[in-house]
Every structure is written in C-alpha cells, then in structure tokens.
C-alpha positions in Angstrom: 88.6 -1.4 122.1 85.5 0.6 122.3 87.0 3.3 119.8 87.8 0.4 117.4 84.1 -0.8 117.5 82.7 2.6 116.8 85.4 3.1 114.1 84.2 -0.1 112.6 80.5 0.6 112.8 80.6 3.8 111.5 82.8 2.3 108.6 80.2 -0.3 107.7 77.3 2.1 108.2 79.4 4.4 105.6 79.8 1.6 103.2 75.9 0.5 102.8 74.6 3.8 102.6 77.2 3.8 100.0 75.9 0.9 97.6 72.3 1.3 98.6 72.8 5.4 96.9 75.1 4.1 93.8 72.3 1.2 93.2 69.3 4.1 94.1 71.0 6.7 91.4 68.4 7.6 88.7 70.0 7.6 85.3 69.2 8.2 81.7 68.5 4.5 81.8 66.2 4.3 84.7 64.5 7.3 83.0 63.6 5.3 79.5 63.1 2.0 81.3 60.2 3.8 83.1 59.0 5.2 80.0 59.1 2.0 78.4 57.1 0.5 80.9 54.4 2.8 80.4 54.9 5.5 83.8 53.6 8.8 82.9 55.2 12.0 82.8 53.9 13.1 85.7 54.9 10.3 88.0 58.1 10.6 86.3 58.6 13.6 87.3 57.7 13.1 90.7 60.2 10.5 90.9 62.5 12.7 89.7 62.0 15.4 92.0 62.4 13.3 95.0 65.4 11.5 93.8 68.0 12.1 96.3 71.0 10.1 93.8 71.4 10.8 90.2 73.5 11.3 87.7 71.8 12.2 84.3 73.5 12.4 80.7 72.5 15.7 79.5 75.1 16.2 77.3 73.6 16.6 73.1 74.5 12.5 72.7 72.5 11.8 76.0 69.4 13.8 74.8 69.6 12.1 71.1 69.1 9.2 72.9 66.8 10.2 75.5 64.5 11.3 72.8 64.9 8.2 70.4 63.6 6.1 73.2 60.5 8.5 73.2 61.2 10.4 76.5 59.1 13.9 76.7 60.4 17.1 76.5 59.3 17.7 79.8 60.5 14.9 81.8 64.2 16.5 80.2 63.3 19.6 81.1 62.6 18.3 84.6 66.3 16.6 84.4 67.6 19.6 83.5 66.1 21.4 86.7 67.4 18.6 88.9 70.7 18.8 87.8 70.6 22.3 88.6 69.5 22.3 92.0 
C-alpha cells in the first residue's frame, strides 16, 4: 500500500511540474507580447537567460515574423544563444 502511495505522489508531482513548464515555456509569442508591451531589451534578455522552458522558432519564417513585430536584433541573437546552450 505504501509503494502505491509513493507511486501515486511521485506520479502527480510529475504531472504539475509538467503543465506548470509547458504553460512557463517562453516562445516567439511570449517574446513579441513583451515587446509589445513596452519591456526593454535588456529585461528581455534577462528573462531570456533565466528561462529554464522554451522552445523558440528560429527557423527564416519565425525570424520574418519576429522582426515584423519589431523584435531587436539582439533579443534574436540572445534566442539564438539560448537555443544553443
């Protein structure tokens, strides 16, 4: 019984660290709504660096629109780096 419990809470634990890291992923979209809103570069990039989710579009479609919706060269730059490390 006590090995069914743990097997259960460790399932459960599993599954919110789960949804809390898909809804925490930064995105291409999280990146422009920032922008947007008026966050500088420089936080930007901060929040980039300490992102421990993310999934960016850096493919030559995902930078077309990175850069239509007026994201710097720098805060792609800093993507790029991310996705790298």
């Amino acid at each position: 019984m006590r090995r069914l419990f743990l097997l259960l809470a460790f399932i459960f634990s599993t599954t919110l660290s789960y949804g809390q890291a898909k809804s925490d992923t930064l995105t291409n979209e999280k990146i422009i709504k920032m922008v947007k809103s008026g966050v500088t570069d420089l936080l930007i990039k901060k929040s980039i660096d300490a992102s421990k989710h993310w999934r960016f579009d850096l493919s030559s479609d995902g930078i077309v629109s990175l850069k239509s919706n007026r994201v710097s060269d720098s805060i792609i730059v800093t993507m790029f780096d991310k996705e790298e490390s």
